[in-house]
Biopython code that builds the backbone (N, CA, C, O; Angstrom):
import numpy as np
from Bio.PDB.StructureBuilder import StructureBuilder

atoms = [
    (1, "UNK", "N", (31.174, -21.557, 4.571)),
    (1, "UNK", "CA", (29.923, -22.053, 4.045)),
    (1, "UNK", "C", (29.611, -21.299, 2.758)),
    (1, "UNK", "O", (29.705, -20.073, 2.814)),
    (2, "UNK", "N", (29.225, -21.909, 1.514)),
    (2, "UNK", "CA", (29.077, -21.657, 0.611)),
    (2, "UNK", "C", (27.410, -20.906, 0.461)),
    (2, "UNK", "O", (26.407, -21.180, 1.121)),
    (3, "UNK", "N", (27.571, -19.906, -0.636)),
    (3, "UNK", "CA", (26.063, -19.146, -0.392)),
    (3, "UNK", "C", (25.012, -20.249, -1.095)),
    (3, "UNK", "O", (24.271, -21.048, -0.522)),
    (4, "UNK", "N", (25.172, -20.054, -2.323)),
    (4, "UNK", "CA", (24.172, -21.107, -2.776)),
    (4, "UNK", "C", (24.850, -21.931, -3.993)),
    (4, "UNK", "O", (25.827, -21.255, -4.319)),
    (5, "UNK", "N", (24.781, -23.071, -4.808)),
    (5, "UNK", "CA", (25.846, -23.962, -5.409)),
    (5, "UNK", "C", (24.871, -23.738, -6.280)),
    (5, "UNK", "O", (25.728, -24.027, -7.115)),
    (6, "UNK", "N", (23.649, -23.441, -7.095)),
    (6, "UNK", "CA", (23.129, -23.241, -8.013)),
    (6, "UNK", "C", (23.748, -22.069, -8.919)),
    (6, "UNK", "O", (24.664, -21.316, -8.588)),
    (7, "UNK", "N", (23.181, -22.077, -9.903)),
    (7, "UNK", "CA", (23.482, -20.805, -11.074)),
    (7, "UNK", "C", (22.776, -20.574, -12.427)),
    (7, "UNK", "O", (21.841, -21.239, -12.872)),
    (8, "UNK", "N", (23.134, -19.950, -12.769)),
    (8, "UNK", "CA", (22.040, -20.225, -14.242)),
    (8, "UNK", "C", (20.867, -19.971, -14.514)),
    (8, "UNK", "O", (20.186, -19.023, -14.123)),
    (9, "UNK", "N", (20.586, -20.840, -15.219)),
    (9, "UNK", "CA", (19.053, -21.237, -15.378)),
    (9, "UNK", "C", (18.258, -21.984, -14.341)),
    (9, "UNK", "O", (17.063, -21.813, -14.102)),
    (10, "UNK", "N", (19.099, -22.861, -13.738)),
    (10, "UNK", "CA", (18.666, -23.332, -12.490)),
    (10, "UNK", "C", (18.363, -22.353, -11.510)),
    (10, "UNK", "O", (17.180, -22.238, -11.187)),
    (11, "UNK", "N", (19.089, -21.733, -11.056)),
    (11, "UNK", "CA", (19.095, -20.604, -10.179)),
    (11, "UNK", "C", (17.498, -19.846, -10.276)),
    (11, "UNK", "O", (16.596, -19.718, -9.448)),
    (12, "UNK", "N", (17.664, -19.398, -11.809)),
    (12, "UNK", "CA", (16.384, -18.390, -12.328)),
    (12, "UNK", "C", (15.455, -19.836, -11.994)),
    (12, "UNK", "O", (15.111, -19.743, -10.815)),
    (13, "UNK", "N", (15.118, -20.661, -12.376)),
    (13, "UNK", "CA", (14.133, -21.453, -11.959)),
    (13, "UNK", "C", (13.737, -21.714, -10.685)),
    (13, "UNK", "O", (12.528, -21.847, -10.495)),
    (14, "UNK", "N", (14.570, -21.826, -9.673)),
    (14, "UNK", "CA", (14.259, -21.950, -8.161)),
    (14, "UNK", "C", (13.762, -20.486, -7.883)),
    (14, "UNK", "O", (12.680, -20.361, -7.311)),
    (15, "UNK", "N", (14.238, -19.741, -8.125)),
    (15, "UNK", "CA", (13.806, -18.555, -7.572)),
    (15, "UNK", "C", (12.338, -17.754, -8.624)),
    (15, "UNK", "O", (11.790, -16.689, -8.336)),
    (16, "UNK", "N", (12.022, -18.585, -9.742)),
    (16, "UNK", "CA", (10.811, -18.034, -9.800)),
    (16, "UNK", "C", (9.485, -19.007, -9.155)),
    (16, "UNK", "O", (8.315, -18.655, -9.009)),
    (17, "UNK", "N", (10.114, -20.331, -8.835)),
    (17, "UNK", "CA", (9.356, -21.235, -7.838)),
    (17, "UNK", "C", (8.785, -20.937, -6.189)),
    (17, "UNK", "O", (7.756, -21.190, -5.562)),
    (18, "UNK", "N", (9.978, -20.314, -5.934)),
    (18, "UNK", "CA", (10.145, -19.843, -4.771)),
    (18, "UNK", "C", (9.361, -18.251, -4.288)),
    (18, "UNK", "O", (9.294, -17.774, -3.156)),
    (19, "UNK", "N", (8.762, -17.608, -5.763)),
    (19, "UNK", "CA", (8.074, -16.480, -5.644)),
    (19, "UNK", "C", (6.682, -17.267, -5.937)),
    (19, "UNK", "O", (5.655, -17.096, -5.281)),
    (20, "UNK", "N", (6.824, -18.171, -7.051)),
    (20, "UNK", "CA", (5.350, -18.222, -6.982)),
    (20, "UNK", "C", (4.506, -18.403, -5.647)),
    (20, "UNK", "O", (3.367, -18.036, -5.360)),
    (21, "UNK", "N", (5.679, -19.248, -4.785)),
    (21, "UNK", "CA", (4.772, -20.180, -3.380)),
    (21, "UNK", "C", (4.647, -19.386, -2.621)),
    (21, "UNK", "O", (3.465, -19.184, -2.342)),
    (22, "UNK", "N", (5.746, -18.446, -1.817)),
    (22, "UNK", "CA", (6.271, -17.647, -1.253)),
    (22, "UNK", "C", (4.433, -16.197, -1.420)),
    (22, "UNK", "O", (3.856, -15.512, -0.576)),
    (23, "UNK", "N", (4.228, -16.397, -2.854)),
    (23, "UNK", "CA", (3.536, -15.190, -3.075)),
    (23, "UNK", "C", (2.187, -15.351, -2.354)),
    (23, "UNK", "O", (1.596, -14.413, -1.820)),
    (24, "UNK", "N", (1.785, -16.530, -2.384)),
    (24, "UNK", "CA", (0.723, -17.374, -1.815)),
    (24, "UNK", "C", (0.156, -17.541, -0.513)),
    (24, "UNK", "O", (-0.876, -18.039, -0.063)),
    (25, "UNK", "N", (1.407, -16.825, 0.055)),
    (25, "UNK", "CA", (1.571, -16.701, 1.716)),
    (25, "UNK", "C", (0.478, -15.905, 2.073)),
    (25, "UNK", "O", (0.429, -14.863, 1.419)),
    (26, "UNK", "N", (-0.688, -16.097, 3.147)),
    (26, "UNK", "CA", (-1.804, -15.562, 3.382)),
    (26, "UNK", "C", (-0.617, -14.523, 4.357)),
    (26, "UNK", "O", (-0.506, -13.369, 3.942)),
    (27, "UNK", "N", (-0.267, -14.682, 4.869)),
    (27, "UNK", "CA", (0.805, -13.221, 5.683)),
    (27, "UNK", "C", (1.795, -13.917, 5.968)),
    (27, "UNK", "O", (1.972, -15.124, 6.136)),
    (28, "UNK", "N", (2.872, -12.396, 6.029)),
    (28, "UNK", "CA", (3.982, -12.703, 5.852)),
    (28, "UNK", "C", (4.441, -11.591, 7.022)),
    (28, "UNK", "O", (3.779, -10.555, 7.090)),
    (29, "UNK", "N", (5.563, -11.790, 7.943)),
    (29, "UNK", "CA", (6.221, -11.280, 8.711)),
    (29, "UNK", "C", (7.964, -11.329, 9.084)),
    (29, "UNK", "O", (8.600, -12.341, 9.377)),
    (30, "UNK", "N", (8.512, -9.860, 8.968)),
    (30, "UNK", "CA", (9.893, -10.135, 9.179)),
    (30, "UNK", "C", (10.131, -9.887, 10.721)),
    (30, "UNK", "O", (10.011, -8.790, 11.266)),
    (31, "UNK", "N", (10.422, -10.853, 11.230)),
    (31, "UNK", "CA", (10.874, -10.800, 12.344)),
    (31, "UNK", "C", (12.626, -10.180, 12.404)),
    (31, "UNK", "O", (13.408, -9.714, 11.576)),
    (32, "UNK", "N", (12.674, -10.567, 14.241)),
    (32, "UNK", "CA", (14.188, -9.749, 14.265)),
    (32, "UNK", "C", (15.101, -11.167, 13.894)),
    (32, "UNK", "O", (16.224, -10.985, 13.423)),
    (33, "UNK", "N", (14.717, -12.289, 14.064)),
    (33, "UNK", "CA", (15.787, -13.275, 13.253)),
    (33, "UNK", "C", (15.389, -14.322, 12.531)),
    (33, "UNK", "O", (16.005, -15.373, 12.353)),
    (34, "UNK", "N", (14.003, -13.910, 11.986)),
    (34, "UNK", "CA", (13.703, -14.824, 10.773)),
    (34, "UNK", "C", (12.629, -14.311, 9.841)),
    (34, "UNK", "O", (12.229, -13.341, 10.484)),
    (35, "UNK", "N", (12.089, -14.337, 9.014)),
    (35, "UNK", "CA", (10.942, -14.200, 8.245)),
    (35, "UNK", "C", (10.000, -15.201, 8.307)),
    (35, "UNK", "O", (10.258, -16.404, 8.288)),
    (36, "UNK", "N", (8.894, -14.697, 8.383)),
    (36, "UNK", "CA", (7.627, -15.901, 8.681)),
    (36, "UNK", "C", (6.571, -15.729, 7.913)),
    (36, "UNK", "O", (6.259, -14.643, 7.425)),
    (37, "UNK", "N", (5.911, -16.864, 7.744)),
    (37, "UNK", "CA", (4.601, -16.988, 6.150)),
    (37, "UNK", "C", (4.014, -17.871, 6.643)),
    (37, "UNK", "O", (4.742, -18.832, 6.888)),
    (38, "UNK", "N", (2.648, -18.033, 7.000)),
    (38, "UNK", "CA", (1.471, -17.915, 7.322)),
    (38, "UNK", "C", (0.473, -19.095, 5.716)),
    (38, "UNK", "O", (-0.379, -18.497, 5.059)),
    (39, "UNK", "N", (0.696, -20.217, 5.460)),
    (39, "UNK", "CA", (-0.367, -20.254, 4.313)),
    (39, "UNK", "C", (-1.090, -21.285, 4.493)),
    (39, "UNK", "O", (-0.733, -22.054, 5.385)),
    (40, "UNK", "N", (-2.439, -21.639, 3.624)),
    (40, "UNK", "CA", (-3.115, -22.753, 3.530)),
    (40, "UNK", "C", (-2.455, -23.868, 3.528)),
    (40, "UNK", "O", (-1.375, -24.147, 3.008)),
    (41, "UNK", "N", (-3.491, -24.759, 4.416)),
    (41, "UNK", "CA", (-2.537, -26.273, 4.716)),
    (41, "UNK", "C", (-2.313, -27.387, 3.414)),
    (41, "UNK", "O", (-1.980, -28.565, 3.290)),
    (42, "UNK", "N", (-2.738, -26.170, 2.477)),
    (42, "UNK", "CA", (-2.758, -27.274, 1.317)),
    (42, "UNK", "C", (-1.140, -27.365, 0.369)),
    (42, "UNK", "O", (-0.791, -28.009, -0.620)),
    (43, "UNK", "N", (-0.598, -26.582, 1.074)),
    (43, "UNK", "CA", (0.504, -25.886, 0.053)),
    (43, "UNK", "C", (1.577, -26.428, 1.083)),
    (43, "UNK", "O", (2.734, -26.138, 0.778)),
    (44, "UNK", "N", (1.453, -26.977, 1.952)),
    (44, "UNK", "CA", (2.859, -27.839, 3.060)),
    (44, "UNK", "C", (3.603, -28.737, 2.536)),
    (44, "UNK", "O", (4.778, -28.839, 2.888)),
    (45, "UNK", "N", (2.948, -29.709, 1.416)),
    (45, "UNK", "CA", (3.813, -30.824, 0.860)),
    (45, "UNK", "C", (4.557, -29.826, -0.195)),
    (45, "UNK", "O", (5.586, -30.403, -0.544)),
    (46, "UNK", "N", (4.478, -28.894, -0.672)),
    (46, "UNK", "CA", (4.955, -27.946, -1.486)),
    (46, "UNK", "C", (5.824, -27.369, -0.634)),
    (46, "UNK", "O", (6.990, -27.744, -0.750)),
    (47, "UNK", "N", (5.600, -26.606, 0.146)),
    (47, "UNK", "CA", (6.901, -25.923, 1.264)),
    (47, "UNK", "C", (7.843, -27.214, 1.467)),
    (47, "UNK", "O", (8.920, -27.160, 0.872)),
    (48, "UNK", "N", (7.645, -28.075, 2.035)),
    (48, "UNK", "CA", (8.804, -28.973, 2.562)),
    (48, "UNK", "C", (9.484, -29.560, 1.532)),
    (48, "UNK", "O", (10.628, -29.923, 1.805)),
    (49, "UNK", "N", (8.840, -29.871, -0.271)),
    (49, "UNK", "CA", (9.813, -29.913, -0.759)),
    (49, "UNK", "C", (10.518, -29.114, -1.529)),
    (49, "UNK", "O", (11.426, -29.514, -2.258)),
    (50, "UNK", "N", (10.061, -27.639, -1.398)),
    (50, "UNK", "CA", (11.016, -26.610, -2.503)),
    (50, "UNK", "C", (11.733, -26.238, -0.546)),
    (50, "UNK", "O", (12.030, -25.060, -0.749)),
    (51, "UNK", "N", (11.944, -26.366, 0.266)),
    (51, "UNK", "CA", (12.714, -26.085, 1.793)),
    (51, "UNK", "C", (13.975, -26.953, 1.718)),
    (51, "UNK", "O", (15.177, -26.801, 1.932)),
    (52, "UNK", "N", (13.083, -28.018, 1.285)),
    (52, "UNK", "CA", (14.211, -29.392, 0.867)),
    (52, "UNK", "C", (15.420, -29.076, -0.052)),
    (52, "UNK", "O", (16.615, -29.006, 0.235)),
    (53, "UNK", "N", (14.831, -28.916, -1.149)),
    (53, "UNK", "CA", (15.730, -28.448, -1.973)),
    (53, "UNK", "C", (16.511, -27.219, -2.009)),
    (53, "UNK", "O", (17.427, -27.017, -2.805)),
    (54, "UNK", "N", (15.963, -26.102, -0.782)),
    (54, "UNK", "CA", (16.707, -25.589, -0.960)),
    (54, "UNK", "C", (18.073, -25.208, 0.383)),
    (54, "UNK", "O", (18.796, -24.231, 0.572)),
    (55, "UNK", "N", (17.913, -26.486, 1.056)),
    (55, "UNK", "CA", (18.703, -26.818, 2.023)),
    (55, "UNK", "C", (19.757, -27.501, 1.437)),
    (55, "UNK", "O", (20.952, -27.426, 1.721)),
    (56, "UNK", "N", (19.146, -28.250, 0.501)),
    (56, "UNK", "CA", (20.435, -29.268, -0.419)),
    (56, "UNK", "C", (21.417, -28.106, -1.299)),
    (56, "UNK", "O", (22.645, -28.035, -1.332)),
    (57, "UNK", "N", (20.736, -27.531, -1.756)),
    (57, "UNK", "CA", (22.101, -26.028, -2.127)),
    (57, "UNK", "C", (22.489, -25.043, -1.672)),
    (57, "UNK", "O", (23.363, -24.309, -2.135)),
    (58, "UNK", "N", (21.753, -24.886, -0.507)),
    (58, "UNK", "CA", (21.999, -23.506, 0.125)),
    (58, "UNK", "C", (22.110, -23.962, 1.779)),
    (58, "UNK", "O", (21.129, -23.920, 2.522)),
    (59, "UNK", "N", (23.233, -24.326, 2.147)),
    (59, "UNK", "CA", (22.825, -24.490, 3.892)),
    (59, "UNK", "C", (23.014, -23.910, 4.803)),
    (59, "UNK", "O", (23.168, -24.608, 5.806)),
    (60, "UNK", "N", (23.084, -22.818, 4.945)),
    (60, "UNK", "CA", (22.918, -22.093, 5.423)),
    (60, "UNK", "C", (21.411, -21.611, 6.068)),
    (60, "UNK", "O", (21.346, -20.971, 7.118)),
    (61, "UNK", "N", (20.495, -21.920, 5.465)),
    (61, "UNK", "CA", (18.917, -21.836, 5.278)),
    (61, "UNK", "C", (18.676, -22.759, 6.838)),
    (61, "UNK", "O", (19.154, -23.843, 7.172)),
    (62, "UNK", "N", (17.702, -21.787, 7.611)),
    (62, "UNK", "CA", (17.234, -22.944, 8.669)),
    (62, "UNK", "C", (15.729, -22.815, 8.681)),
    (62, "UNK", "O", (15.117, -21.828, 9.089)),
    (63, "UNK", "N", (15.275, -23.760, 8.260)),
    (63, "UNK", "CA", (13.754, -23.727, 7.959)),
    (63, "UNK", "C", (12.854, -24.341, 9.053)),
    (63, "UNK", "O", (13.047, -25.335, 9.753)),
    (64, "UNK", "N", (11.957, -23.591, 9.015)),
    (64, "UNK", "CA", (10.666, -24.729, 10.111)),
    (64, "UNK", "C", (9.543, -24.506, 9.745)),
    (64, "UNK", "O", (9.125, -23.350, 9.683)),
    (65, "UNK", "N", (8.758, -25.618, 9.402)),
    (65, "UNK", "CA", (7.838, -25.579, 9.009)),
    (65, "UNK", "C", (6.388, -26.375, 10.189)),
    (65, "UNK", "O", (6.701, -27.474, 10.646)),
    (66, "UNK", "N", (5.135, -25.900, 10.558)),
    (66, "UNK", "CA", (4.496, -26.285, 11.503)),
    (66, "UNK", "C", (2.933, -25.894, 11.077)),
    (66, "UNK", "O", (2.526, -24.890, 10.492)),
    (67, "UNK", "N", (2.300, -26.895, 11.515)),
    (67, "UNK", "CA", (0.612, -26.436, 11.443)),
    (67, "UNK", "C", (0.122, -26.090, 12.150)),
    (67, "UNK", "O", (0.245, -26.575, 13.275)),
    (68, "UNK", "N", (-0.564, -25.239, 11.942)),
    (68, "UNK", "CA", (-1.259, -24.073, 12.887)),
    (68, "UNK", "C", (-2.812, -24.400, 12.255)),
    (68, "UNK", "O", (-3.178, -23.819, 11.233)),
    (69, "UNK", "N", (-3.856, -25.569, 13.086)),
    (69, "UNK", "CA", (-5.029, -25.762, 12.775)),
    (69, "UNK", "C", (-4.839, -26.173, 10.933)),
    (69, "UNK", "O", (-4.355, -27.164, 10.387)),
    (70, "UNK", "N", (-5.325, -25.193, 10.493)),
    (70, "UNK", "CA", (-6.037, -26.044, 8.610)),
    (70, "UNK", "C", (-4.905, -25.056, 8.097)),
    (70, "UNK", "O", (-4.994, -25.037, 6.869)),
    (71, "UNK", "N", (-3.988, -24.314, 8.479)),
    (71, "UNK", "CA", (-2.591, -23.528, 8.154)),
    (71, "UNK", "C", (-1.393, -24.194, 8.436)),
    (71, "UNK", "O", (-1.367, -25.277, 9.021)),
    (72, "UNK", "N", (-0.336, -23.557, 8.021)),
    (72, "UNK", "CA", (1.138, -23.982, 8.143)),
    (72, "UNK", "C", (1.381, -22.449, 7.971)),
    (72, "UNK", "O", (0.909, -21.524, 7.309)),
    (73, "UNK", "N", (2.604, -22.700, 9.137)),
    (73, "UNK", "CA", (3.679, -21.375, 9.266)),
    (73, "UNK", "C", (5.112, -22.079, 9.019)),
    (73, "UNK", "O", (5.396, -23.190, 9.468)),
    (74, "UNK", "N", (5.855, -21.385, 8.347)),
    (74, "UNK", "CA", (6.604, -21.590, 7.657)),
    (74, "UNK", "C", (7.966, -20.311, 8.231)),
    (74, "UNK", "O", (7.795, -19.127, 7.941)),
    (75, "UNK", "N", (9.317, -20.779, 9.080)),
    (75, "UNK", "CA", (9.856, -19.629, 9.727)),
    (75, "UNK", "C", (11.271, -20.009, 8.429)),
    (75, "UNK", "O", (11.519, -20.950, 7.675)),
    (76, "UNK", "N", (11.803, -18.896, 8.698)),
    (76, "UNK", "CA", (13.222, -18.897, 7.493)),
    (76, "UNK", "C", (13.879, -17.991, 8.542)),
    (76, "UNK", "O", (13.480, -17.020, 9.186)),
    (77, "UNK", "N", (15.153, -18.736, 8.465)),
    (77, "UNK", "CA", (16.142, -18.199, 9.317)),
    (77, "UNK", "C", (17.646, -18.479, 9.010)),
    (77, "UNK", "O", (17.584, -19.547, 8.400)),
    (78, "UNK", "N", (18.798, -18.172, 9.076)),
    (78, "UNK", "CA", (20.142, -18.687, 8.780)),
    (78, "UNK", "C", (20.988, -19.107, 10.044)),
    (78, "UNK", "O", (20.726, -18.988, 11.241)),
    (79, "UNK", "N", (21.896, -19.544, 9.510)),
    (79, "UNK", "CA", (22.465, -20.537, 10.232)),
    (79, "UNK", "C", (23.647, -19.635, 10.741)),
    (79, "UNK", "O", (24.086, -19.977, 11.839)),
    (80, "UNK", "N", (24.224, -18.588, 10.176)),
    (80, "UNK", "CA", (24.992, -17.652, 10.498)),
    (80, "UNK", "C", (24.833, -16.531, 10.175)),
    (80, "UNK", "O", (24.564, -16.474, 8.975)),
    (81, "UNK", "N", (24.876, -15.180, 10.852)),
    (81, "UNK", "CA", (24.650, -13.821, 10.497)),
    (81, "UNK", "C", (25.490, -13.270, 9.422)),
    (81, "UNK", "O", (25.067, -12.134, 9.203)),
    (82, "UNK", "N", (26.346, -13.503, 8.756)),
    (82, "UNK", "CA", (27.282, -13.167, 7.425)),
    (82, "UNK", "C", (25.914, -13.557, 6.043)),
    (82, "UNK", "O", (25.980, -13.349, 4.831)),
    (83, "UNK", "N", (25.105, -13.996, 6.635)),
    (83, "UNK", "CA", (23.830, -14.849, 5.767)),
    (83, "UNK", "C", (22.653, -13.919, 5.806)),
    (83, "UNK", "O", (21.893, -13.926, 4.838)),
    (84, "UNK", "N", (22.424, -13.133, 6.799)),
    (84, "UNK", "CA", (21.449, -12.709, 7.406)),
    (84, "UNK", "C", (20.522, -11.783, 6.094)),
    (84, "UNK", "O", (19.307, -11.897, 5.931)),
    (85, "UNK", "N", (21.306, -11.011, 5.378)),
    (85, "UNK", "CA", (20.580, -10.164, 4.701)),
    (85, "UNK", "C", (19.497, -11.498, 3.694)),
    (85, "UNK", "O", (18.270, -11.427, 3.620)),
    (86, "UNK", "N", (20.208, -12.419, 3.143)),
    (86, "UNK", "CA", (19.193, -13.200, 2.576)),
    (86, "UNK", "C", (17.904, -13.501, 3.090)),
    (86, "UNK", "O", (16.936, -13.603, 2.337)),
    (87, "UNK", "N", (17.808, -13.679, 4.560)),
    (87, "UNK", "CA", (16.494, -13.822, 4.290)),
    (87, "UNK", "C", (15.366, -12.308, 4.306)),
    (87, "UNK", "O", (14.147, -12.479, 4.266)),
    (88, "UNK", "N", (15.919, -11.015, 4.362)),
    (88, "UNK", "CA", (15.475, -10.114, 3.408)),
    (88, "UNK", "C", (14.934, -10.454, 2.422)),
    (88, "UNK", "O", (13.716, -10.577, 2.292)),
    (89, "UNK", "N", (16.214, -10.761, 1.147)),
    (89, "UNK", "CA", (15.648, -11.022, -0.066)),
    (89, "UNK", "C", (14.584, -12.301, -0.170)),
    (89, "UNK", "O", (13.693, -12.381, -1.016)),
    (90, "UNK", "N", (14.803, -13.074, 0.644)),
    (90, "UNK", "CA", (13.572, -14.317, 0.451)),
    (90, "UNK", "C", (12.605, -13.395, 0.685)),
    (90, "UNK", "O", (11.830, -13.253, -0.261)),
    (91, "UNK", "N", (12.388, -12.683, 1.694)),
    (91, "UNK", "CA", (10.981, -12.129, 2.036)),
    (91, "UNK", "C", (10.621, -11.250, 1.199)),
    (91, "UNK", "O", (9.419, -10.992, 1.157)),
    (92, "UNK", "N", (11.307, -10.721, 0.525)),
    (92, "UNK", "CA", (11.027, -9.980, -0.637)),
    (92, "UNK", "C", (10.380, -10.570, -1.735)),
    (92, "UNK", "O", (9.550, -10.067, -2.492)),
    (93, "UNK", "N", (11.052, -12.147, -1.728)),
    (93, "UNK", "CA", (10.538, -12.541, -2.963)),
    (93, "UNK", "C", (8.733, -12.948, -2.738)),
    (93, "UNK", "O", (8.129, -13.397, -3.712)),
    (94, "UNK", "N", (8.384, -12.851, -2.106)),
    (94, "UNK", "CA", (6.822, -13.043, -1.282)),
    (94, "UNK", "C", (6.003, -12.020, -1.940)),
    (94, "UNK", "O", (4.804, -12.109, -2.206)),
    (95, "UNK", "N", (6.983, -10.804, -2.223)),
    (95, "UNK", "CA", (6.321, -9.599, -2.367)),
    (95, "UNK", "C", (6.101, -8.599, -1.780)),
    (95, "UNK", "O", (5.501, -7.609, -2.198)),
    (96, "UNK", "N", (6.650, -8.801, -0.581)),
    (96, "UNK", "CA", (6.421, -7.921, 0.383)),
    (96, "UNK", "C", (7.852, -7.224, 0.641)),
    (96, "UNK", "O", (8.931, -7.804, 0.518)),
    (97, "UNK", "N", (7.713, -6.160, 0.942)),
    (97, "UNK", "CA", (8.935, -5.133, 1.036)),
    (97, "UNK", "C", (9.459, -5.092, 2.354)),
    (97, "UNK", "O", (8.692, -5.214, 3.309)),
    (98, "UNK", "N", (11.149, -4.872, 2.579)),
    (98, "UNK", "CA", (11.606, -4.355, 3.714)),
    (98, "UNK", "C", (11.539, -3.079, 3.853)),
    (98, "UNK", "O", (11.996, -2.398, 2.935)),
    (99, "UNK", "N", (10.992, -2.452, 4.954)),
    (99, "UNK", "CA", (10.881, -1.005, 4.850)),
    (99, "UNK", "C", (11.424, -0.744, 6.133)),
    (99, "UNK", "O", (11.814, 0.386, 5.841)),
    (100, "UNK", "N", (11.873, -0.913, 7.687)),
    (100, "UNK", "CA", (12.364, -0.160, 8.605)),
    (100, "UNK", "C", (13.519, -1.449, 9.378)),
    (100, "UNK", "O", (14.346, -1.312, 10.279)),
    (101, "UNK", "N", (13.211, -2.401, 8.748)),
    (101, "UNK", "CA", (14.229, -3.289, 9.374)),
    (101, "UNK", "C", (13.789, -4.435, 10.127)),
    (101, "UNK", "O", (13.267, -3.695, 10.961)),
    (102, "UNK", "N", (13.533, -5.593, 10.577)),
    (102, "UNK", "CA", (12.714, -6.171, 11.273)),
    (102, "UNK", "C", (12.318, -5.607, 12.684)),
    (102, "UNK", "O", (12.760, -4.662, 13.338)),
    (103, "UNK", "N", (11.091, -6.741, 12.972)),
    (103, "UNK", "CA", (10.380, -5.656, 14.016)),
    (103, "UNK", "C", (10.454, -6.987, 15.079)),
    (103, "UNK", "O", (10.229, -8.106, 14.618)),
    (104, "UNK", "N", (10.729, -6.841, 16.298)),
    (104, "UNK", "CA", (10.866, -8.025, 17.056)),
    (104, "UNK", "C", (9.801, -8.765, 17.914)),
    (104, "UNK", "O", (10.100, -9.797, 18.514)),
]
sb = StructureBuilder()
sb.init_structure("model")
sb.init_model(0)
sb.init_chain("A")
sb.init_seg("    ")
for serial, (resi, resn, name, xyz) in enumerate(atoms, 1):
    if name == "N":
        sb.init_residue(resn, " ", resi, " ")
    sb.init_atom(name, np.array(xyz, "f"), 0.0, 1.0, " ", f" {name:<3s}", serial, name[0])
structure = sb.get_structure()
């Protein structure tokens, strides 16, 4: 399985998309096998299609997205552990730091 088929400028563009939304996250949590984000229900048609897209280049990515009342939680997870450190860096890109390792 290929990591991600983007590059470039493309690449730099998804991933400053992916911080802006990501940053937006009212909370954010690393679990022991996924990262989870917590945001206003207004920003869901936005999650499902930058999730979308980034299932179409990266598949490895296992996404779920669900409403929780006037919220959406949003889980990120991979499809194989050779993958695993990425969703680190996704959760990073949120803004929020790994500091002891996930917590279960």
């Amino acid at each position: 399985m290929e990591a991600c088929s983007l590059s470039g400028d493309d690449l730099a563009t998804r991933l400053a998309e992916l911080k802006v939304l990501l940053g937006r996250a009212l909370v954010r949590e690393r679990l022991a096998d996924c990262a989870s984000f917590r945001f206003r229900g207004e920003d869901e048609t936005q999650l499902r299609d930058l999730t979308q897209k980034e299932q179409e280049c990266c598949g490895f990515w296992r996404f779920s997205i669900e409403r929780d009342g006037s919220e959406v939680v949003m889980r990120v997870g991979v499809a194989s552990p050779q993958f695993e450190h990425f969703v680190d860096r996704f959760y990073e890109l949120s803004g929020a730091q790994v500091l002891d390792g996930p917590s279960s």
